[in-house]
C-alpha positions in Angstrom: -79.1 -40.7 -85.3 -82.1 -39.7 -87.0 -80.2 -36.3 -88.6 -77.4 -38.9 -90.0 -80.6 -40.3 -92.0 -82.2 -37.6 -93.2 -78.4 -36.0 -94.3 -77.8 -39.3 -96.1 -80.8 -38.8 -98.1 -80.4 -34.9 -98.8 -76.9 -35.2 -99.5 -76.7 -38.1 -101.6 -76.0 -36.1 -104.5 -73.5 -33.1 -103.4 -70.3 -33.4 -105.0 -69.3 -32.3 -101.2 -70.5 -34.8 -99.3 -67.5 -36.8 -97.9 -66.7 -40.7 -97.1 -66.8 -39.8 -93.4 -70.3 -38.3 -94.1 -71.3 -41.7 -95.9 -70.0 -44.0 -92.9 -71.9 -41.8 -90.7 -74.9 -41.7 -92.4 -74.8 -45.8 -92.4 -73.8 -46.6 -89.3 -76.8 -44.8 -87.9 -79.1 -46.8 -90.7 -77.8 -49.8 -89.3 -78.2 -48.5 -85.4 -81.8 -47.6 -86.0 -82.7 -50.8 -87.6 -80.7 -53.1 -85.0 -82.4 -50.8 -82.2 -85.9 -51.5 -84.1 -85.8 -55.5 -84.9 -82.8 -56.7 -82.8 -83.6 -55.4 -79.7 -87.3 -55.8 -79.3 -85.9 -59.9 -80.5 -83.5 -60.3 -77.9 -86.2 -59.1 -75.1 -88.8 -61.7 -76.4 -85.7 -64.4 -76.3 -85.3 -63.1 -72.9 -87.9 -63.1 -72.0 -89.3 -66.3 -73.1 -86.5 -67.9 -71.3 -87.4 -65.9 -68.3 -91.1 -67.5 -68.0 -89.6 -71.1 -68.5 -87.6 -70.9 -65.7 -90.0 -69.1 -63.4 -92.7 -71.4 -64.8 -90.8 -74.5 -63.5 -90.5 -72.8 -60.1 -93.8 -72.2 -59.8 -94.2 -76.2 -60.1 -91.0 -76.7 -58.3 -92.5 -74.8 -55.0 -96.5 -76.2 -55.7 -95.2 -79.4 -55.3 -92.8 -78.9 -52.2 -95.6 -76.5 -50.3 -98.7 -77.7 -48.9 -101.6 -75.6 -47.7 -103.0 -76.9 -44.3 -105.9 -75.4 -42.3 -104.4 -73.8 -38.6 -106.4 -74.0 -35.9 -106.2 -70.5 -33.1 -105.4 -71.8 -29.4 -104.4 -68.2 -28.0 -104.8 -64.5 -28.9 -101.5 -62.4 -28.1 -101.9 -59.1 -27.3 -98.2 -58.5 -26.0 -95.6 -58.8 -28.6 -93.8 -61.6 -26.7 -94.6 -64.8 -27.5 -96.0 -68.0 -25.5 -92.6 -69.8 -24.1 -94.4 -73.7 -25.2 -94.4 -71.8 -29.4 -92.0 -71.3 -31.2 -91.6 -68.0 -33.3 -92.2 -68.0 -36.4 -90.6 -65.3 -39.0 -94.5 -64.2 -40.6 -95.6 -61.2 -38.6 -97.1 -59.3 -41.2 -100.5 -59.6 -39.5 -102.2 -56.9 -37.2 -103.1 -59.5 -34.9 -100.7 -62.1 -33.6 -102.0 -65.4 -32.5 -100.8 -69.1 -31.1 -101.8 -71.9 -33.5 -101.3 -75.3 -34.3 -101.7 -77.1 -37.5 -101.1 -80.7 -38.6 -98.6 -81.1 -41.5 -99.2 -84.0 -44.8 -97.1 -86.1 -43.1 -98.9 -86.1 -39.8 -97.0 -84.1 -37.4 -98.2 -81.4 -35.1 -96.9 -77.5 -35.3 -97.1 -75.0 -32.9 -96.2 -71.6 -33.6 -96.6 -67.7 -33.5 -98.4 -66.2 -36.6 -100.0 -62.8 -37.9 -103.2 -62.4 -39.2 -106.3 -60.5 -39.6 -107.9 -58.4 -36.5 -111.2 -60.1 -35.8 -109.8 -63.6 -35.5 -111.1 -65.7 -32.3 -109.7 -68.7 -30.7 -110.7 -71.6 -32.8 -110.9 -70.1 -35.8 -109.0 -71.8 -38.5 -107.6 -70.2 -41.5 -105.2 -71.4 -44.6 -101.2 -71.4 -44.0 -99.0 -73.0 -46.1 -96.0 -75.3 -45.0 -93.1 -76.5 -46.2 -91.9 -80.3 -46.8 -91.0 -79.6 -43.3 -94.5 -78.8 -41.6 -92.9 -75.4 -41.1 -94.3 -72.2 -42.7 -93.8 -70.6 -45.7 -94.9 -68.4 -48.1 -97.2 -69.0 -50.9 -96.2 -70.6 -54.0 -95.5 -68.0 -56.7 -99.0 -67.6 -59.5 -98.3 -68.2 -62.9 -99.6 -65.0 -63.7 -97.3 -63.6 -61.6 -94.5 -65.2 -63.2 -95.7 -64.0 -66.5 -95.4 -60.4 -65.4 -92.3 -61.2 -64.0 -90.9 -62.6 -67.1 -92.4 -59.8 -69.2 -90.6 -57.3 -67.0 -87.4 -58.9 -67.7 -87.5 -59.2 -71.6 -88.6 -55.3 -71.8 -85.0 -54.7 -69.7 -83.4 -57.0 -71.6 -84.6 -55.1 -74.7 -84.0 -51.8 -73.5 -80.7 -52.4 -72.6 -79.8 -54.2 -75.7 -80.8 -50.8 -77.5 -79.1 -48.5 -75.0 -76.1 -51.0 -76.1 -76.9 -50.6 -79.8 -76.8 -46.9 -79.6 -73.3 -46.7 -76.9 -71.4 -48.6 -80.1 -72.6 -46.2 -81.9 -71.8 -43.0 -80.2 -68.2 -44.4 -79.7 -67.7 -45.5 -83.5 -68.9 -41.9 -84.1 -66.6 -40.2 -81.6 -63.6 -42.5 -83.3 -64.6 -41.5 -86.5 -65.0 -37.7 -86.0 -61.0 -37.7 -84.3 -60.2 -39.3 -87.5 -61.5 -36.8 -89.6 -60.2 -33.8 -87.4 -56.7 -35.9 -88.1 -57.8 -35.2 -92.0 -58.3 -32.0 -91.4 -55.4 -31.2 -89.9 -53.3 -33.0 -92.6 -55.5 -31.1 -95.0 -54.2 -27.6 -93.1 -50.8 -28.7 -92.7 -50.6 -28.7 -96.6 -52.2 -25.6 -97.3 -51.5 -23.6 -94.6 -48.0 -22.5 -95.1 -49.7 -20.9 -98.5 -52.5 -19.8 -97.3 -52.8 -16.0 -98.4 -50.1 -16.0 -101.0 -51.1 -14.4 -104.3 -48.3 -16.9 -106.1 -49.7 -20.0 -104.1 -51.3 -21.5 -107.4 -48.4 -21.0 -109.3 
């Protein structure tokens, strides 16, 4: 791209510099400043509309989650859990345990979590639950949504360049066959007299 540039410049004044060689030269001009202003816009677009969205989920699941306090009834050393709780799909602990919590709304839960190694029986620590009473994962940060969002406007960017610079390449390759196509007109003239001493004449 960048020797299309630099050839427009040297060459602007040979008398053989060709329309072909003009196009060429432009269409890379025009690449390199789409690649340099429109691309880093459409990521910041992108981007922007990225952190809306995310920001709204982060209120969506704030106000749908609740963090209650869970109380330890029973340490588990055996992986299989206590018949009277039901299993619950967090078992990213080292150490399992039975606990119970009380949801907003009042109800009781009973169920099979992981945490930390250390942890004795009537120990409470934070869980958060669903509308539900059932647990769930944390709601998502804000800063975690902006890095999130910031992540997606730099792909969005990048591709939008790699884009930028596939037209490109294709334009070029349609515009070199079209000047081999000159050239071999330009052959097919000249070539039955090529070598002739009476071809001028």
């Amino acid at each position: 791209m960048f020797r299309a540039i630099f050839g427009l410049w040297r060459w602007r004044h040979n008398s053989l510099r060709r329309r072909s060689d003009r196009v060429e030269a432009w269409l890379a001009v025009c690449a390199a400043l789409v690649i340099a202003v429109g691309a880093p816009l459409v990521g910041l677009v992108a981007g922007d509309a990225a952190h809306r969205s995310l920001l709204r989920t982060v209120a969506q699941q704030h106000e749908e989650r609740s963090q209650v306090w869970a109380t330890v009834h029973r340490l588990l050393p055996r992986p299989a859990a206590e018949p009277e709780f039901e299993e619950s799909g967090d078992r990213t602990g080292r150490q399992r345990v039975a606990v119970g919590w009380t949801a907003p709304d009042g109800t009781v839960h009973r169920a099979v979590l992981g945490t930390r190694e250390g942890i004795r029986v009537g120990e409470r620590f934070p869980v958060w639950t669903d509308r539900a009473g059932q647990v769930t994962s944390a709601p998502m940060r804000t800063d975690t949504a902006a890095t999130h969002s910031a992540l997606a406007g730099l792909v969005v960017a990048v591709l939008a360049g790699a884009a930028v610079e596939a037209g490109r390449r294709l334009l070029l390759r349609r515009l070199m066959h079209r000047r081999y196509e000159d050239w071999e007109r330009a052959w097919a003239r000249v070539g039955p007299d090529w070598g002739r001493t009476d071809a001028s004449s």
